[in-house]
GUVO-43773 format. One record per residue: x, y, z of N, C-alpha, C, O in turn; residue in one letter. Coordinates in pm, whole numbers, padded with zeros to 5 digits, always signed. Example, Ala and Ser with C-alpha at 12.3 -4.5 7.8 and 13.67 -1.06 7.14 Angstrom:
2
+01319-00569+00780+01230-00450+00780+01320-00330+00780+01424-00332+00846A +01285-00225+00708+01367-00106+00714+01290+00003+00787+01341+00114+00804S 
***
This chain:
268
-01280-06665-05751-01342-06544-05806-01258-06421-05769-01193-06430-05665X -01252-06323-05832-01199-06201-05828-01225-06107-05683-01313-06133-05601X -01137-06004-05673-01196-05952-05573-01186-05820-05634-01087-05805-05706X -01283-05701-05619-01284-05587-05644-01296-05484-05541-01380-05477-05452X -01144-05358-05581-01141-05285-05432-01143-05128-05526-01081-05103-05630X -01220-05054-05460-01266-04938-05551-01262-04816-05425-01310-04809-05312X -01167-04717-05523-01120-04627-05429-01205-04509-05484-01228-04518-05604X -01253-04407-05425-01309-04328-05504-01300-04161-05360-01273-04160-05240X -01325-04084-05428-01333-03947-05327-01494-03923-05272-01586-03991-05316X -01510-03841-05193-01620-03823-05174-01745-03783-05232-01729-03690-05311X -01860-03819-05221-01964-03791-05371-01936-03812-05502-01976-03741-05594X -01850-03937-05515-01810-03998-05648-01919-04104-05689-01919-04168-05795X -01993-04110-05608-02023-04245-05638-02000-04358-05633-02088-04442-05652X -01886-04387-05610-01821-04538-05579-01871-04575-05476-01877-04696-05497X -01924-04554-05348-01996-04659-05276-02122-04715-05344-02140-04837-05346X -02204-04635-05399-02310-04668-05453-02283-04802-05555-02340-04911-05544X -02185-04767-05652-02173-04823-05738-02109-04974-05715-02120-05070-05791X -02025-04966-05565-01964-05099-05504-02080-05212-05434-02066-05334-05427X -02199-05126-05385-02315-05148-05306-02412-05247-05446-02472-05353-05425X -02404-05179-05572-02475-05239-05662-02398-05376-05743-02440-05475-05802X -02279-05326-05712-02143-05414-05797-02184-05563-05718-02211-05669-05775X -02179-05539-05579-02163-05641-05486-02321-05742-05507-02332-05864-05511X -02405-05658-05513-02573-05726-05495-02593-05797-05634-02673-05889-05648X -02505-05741-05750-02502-05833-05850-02431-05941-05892-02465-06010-05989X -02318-05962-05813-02206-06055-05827-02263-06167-05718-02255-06290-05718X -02325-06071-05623-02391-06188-05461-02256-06162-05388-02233-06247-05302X -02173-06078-05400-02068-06043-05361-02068-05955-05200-02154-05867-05198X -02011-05963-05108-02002-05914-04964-01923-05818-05014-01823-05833-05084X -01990-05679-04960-01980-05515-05001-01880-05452-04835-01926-05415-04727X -01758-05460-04876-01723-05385-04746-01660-05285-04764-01606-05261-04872X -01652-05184-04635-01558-05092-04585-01526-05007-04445-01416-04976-04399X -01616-04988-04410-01679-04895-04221-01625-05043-04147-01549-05045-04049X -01670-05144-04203-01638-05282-04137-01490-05273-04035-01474-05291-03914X -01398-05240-04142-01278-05252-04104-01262-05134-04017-01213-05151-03905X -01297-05020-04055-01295-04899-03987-01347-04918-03829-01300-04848-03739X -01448-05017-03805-01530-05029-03658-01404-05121-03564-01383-05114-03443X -01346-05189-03645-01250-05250-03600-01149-05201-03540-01118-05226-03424X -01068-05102-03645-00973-05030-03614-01006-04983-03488-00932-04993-03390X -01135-04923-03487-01143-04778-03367-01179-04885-03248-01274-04842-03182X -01145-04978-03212-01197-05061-03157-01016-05107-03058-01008-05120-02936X -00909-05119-03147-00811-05167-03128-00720-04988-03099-00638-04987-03007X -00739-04873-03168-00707-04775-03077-00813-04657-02947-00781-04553-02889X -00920-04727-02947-00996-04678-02825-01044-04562-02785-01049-04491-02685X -01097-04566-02962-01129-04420-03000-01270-04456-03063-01302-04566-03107X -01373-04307-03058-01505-04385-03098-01479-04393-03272-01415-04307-03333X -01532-04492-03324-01555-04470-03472-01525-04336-03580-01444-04312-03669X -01628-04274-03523-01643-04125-03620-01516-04042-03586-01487-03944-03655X -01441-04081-03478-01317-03973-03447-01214-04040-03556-01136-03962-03611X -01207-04208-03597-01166-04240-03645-01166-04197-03810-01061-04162-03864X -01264-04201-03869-01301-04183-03994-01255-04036-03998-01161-04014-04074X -01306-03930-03928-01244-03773-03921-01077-03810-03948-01000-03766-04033X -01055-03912-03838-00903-03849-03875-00886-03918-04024-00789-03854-04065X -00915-03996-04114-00874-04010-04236-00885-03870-04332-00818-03829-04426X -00980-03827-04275-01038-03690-04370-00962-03546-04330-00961-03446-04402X -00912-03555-04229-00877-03465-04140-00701-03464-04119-00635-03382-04055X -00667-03547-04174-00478-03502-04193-00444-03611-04057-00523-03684-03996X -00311-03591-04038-00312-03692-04004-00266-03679-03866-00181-03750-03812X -00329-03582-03814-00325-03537-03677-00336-03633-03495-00278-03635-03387X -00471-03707-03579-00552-03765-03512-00442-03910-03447-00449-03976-03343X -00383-03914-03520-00289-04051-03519-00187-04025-03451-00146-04111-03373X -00132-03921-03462-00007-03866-03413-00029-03855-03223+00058-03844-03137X -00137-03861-03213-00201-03835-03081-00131-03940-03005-00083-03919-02893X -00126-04099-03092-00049-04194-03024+00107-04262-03064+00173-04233-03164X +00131-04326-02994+00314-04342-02984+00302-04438-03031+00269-04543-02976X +00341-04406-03214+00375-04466-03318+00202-04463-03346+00126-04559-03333X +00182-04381-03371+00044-04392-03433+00039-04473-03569-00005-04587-03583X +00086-04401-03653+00098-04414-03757+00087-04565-03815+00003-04620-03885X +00245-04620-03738+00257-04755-03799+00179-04891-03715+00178-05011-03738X +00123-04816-03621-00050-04948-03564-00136-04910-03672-00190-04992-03747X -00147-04806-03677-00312-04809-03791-00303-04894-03893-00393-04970-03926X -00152-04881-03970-00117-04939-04078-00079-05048-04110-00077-05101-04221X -00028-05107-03948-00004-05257-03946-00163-05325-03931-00188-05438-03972X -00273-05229-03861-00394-05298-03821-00478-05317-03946-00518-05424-03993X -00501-05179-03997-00566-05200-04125-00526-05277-04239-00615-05309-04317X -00405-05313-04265-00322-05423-04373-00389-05533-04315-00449-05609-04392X -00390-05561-04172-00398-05705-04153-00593-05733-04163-00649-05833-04208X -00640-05643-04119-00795-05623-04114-00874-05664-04252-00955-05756-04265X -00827-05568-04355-00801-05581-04521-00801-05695-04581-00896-05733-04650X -00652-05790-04555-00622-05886-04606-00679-05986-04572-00707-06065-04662X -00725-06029-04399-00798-06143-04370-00926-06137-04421-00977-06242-04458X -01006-06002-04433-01132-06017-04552-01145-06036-04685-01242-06081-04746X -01025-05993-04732-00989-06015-04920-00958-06166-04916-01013-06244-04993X -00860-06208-04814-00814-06373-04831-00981-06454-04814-00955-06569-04778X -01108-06441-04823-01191-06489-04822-01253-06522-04947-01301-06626-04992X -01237-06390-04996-01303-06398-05199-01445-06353-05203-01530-06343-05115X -01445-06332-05307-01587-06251-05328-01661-06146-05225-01768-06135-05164X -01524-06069-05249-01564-05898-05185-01515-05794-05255-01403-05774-05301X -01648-05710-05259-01634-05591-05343-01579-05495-05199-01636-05508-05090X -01464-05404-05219-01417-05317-05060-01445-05176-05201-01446-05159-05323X -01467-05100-05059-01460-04969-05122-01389-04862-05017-01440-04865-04905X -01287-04776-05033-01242-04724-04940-01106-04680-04998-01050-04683-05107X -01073-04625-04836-00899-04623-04830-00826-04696-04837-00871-04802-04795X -00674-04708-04886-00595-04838-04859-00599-04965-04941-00500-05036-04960X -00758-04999-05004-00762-05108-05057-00665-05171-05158-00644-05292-05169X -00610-05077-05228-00538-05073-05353-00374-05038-05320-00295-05019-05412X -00346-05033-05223-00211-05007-05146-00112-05109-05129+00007-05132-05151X -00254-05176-05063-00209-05299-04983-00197-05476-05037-00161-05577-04977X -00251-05451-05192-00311-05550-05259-00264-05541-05428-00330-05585-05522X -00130-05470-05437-00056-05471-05529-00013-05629-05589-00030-05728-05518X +00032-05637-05697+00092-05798-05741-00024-05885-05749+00013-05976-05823X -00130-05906-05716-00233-05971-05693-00284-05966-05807-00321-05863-05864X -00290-06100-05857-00362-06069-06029-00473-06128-05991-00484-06208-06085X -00583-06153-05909-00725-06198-05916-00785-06068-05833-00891-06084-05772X -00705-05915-05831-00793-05814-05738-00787-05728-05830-00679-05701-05883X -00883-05678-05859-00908-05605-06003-00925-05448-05927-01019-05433-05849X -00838-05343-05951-00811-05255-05875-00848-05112-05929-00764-05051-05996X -01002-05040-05896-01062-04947-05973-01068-04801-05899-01069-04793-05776X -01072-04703-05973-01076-04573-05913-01187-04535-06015-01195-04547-06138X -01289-04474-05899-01394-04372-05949-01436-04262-05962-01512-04238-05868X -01426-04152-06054-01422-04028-06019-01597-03971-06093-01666-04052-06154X -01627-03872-06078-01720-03775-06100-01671-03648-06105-01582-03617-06025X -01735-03522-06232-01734-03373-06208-01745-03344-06106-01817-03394-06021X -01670-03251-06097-01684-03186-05943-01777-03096-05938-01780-03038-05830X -01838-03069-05998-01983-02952-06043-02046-03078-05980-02048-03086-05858X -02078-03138-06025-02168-03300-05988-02192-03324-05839-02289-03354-05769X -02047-03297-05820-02015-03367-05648-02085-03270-05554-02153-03293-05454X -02041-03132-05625-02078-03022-05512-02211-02962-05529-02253-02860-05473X -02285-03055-05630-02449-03050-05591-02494-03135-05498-02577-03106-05412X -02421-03279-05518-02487-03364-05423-02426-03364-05279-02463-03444-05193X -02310-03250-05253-02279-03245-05094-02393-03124-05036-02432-03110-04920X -02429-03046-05157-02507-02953-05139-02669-02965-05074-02728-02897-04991X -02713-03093-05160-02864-03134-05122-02852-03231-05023-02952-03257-04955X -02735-03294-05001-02704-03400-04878-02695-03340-04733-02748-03389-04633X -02617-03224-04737-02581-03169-04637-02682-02975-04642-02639-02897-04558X -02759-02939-04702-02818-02814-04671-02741-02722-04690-02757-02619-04625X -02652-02729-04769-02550-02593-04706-02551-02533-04865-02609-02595-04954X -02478-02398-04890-02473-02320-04987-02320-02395-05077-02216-02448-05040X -02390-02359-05226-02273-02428-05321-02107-02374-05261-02007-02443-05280X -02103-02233-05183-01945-02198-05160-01924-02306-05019-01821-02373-05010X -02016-02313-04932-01963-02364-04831-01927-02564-04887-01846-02644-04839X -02022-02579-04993-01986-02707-05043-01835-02727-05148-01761-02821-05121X -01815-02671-05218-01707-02656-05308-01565-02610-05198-01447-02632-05224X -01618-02542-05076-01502-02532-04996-01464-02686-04925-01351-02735-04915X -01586-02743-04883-01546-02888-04775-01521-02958-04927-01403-02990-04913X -01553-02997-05044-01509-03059-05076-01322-03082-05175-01261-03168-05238X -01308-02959-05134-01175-02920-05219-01085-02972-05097-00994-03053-05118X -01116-02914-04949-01037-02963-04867-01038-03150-04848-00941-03222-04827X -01114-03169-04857-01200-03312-04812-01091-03414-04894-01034-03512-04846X -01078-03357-05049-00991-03415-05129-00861-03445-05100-00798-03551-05102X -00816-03264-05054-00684-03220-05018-00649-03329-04931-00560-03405-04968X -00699-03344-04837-00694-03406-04719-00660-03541-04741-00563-03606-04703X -00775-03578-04822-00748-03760-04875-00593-03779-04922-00504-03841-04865X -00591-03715-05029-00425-03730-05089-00318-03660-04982-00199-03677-05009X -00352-03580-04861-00261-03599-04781-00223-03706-04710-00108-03748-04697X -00356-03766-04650-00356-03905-04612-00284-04011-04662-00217-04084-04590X -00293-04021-04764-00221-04131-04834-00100-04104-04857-00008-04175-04816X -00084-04010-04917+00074-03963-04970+00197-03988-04764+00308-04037-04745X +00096-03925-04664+00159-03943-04541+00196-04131-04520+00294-04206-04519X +00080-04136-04509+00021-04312-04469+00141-04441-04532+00204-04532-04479X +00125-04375-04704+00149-04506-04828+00256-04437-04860+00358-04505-04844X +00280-04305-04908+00380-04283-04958+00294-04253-05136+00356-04185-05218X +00176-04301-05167+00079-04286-05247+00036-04266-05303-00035-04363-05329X -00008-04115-05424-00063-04070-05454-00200-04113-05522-00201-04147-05641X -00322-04111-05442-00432-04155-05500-00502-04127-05646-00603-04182-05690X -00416-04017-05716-00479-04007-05791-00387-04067-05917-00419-04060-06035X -00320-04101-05889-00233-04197-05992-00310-04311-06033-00382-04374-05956X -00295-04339-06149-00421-04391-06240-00314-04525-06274-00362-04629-06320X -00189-04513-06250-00095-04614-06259-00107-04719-06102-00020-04794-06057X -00216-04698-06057-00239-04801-05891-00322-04853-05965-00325-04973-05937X -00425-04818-06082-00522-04876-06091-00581-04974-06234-00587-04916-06342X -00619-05112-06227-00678-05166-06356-00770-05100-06444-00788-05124-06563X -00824-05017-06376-00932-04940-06454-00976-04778-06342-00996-04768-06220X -00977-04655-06478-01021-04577-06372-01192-04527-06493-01199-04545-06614X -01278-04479-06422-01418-04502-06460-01446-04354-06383-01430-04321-06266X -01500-04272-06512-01514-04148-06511-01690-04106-06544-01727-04073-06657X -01789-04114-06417-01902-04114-06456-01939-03975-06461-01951-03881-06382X -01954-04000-06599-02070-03868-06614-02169-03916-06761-02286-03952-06752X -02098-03906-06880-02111-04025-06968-02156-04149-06941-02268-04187-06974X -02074-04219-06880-02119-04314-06848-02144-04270-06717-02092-04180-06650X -02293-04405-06678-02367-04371-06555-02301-04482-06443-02205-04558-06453X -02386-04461-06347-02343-04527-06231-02405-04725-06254-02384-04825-06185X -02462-04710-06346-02529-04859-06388-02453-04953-06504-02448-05075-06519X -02383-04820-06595-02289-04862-06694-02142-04850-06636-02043-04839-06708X -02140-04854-06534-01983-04896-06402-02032-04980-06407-02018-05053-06505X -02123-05016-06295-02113-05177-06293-02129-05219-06365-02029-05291-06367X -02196-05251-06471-02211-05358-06573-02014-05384-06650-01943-05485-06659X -01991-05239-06690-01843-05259-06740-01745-05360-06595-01655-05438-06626X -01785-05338-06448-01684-05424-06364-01781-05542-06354-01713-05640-06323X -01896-05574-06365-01927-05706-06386-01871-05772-06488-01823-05880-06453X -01857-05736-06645-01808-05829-06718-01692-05873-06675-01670-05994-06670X -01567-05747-06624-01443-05771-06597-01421-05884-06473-01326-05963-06469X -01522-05877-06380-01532-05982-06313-01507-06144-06380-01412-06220-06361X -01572-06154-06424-01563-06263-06527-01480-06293-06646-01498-06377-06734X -01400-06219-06630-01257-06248-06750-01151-06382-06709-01150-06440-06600X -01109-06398-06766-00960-06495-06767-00888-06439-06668-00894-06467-06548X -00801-06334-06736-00747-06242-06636-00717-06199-06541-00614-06140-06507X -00853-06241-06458-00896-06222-06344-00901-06348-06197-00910-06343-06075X -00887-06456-06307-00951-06539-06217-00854-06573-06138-00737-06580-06177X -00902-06607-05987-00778-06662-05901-00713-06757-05936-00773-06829-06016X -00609-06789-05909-00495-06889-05954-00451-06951-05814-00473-06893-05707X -00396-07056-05822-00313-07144-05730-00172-07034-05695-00128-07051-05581X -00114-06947-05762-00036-06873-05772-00046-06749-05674+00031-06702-05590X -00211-06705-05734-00240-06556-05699-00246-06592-05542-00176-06536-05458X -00340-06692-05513-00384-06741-05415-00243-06727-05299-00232-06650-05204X -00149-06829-05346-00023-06817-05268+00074-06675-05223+00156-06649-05136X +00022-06618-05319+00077-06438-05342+00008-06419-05177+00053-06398-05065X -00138-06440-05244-00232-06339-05096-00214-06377-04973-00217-06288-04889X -00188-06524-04925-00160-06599-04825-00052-06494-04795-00065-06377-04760X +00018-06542-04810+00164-06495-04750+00143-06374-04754+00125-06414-04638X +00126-06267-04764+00040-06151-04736+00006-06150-04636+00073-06119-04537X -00130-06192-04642-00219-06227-04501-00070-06293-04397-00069-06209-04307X +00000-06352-04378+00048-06403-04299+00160-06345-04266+00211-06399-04168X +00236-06234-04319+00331-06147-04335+00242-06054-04168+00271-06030-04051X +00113-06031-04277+00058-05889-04182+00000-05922-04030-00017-05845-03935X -00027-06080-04045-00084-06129-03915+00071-06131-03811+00065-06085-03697X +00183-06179-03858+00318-06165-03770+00345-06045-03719+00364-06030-03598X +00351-05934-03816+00358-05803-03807+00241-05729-03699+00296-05653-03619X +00150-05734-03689+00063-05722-03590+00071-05830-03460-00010-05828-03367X +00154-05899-03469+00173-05962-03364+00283-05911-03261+00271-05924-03139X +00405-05844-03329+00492-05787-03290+00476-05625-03294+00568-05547-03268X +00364-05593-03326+00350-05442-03336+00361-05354-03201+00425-05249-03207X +00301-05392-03077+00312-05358-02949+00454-05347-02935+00493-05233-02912X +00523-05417-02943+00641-05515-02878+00809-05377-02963+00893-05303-02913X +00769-05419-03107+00829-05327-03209+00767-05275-03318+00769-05330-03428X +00710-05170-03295+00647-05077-03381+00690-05043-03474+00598-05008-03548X +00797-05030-03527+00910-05004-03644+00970-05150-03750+01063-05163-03829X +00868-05237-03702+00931-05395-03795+00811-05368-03890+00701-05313-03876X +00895-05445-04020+00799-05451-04138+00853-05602-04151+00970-05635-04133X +00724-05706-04193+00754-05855-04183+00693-05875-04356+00604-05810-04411X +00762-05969-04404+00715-06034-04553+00718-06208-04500+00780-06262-04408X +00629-06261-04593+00668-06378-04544+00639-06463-04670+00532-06446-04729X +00740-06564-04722+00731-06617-04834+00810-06783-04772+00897-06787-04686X +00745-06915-04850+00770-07017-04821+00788-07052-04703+00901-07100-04715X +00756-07068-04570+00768-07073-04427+00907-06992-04369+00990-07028-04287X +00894-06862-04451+01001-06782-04406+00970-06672-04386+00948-06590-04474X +00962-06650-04247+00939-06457-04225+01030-06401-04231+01119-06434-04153X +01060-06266-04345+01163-06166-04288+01102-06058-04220+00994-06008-04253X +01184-06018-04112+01208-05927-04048+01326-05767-04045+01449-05762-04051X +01260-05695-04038+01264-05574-04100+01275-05473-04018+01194-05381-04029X +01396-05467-03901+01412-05368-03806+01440-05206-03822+01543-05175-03882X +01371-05123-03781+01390-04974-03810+01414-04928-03702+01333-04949-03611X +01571-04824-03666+01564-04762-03520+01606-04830-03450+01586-04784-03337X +01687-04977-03442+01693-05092-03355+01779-05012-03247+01842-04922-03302X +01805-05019-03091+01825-04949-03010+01904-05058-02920+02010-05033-02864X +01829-05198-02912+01845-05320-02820+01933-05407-02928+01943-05405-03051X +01999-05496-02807+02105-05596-02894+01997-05679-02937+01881-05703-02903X +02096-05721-03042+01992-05842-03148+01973-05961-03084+01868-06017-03117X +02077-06048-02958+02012-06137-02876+01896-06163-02844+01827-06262-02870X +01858-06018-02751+01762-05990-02705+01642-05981-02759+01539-06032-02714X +01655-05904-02877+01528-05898-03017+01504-06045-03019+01398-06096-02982X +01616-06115-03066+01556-06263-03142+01492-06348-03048+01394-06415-03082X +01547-06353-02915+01465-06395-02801+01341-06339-02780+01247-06406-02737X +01334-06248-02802+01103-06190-02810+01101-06209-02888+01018-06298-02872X +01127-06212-03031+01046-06198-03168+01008-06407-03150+00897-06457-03171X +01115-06472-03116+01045-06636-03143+00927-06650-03009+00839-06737-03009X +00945-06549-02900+00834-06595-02856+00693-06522-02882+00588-06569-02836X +00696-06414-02951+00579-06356-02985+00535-06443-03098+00415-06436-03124X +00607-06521-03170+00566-06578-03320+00571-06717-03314+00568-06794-03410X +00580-06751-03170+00573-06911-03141+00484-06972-03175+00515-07086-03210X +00341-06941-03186+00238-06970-03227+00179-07003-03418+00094-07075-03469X +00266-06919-03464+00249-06930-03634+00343-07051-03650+00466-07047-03650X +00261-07167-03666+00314-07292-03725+00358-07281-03856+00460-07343-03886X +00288-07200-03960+00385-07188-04064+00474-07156-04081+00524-07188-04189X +00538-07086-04004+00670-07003-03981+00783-07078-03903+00807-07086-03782X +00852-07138-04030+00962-07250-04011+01104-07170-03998+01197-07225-03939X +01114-07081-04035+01238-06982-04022+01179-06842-04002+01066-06800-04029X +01302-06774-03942+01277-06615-03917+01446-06566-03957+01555-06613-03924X +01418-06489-04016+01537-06367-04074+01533-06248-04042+01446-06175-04090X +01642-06192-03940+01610-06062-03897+01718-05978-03978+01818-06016-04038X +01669-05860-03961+01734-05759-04059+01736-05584-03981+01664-05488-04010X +01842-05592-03881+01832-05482-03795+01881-05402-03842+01992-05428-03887X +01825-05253-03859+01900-05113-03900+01863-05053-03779+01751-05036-03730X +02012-05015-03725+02017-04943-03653+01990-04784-03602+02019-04716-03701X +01958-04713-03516+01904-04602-03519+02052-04498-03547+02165-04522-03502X +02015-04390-03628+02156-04357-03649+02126-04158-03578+02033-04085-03612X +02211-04131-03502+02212-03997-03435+02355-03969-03475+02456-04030-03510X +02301-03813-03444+02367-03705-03540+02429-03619-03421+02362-03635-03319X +02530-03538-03404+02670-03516-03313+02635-03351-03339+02709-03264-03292X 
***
């Protein structure tokens, strides 16, 4: 079965609509999931976590190599729940990380912003300027996030299989339009897609294995072959290849390793 990952801004509606997507498919509805996790593995409470998505990317910078733990954690967090099937995700990242995948049907949800900044208005008590202000930044912020994070732009309609503009259509005629799509040809997992996502998942589980160790490796892994992907390398490559087989001693699938060191380059 398909998996559906739906990115949407704040007061769009897309949780709602992922929450209903999911209860009709019988589908497992995630997203905070991964988020409790994360803040769990940098030792920070939850909500400081979620701020910093909303909040630039400050919060991250706080730690050495912030950046590329969150991103190695959340890829791998992501993928071991998508490699399960039948989950509707709603969030950040979903659609980043889950490119090439022809059984993940990849949606963006938007709403008027007149719309939005009534319902931050009656949600939160506050006056339409103080709402139209948090939510202009709130946005800002998101597509800083990503554009920092992914490199990204969230509002590129070229990340996505479908983008779904409720106003016209309601939040009941979304889902029904991603239920049918659920059920297409198109969609359905393959022996193929399947092998795509694996190696994925198993790329990001290596990569988080070595993340402590080298914070700057990016790992792919295709046919019992990991490559390795050195950024900044500082140490002789002996030495690298001697930790990297014993941090990855454990992944039995991983019949070969290919390293690929770029060296750190300074300026005179």
């Amino acid at each position: 079965m398909p998996v559906i990952t739906i990115s949407r801004g704040t007061y769009s509606k897309g949780k709602r609509i992922a929450e209903k997507l999911a209860a009709k498919l019988g589908y497992e509805c995630i997203s905070r999931d991964i988020l409790l996790e994360a803040s769990e593995t940098f030792n920070i409470p939850e909500i400081q976590l979620v701020r910093a998505l909303h909040d630039a990317p400050s919060v991250l910078e706080r730690f050495t190599y912030g950046k590329e733990r969150y991103i190695a954690f959340i890829r791998e967090a992501l993928l071991e729940h998508i490699q399960k099937d039948n989950i509707v995700y709603h969030g950040l990242a979903g659609h980043f990380f889950l490119q090439g995948i022809s059984h993940v049907i990849k949606v963006r949800i938007i709403s008027n912003f007149e719309d939005r900044i009534k319902e931050e208005m009656k949600r939160e008590n506050i006056s339409e300027t103080k709402a139209r202000y948090i939510l202009k930044k709130d946005d800002g912020e998101r597509r800083k996030w990503s554009l920092y994070n992914y490199g990204i732009d969230t509002s590129d309609a070229n990340l996505y299989d479908l983008v779904i503009h409720v106003d016209t259509l309601t939040e009941d005629d979304a889902v029904e339009i991603l239920f049918d799509m659920a059920g297409r040809q198109c969609f359905k997992t393959t022996s193929e897609s399947k092998t795509i996502l694996n190696d994925l998942v198993l790329g990001a589980k290596a990569q988080l294995a070595l993340i402590e160790k080298f914070p700057m490796v990016e790992v792919t892994y295709k046919e019992g072959i990991a490559y390795l992907n050195f950024k900044k390398v500082t140490t002789d490559s002996g030495k690298i290849t001697h930790q990297v087989y014993d941090l990855l001693k454990n992944f039995d699938e991983i019949k070969q390793i290919r390293t690929n060191l770029i060296p750190e380059v300074g300026f005179e």
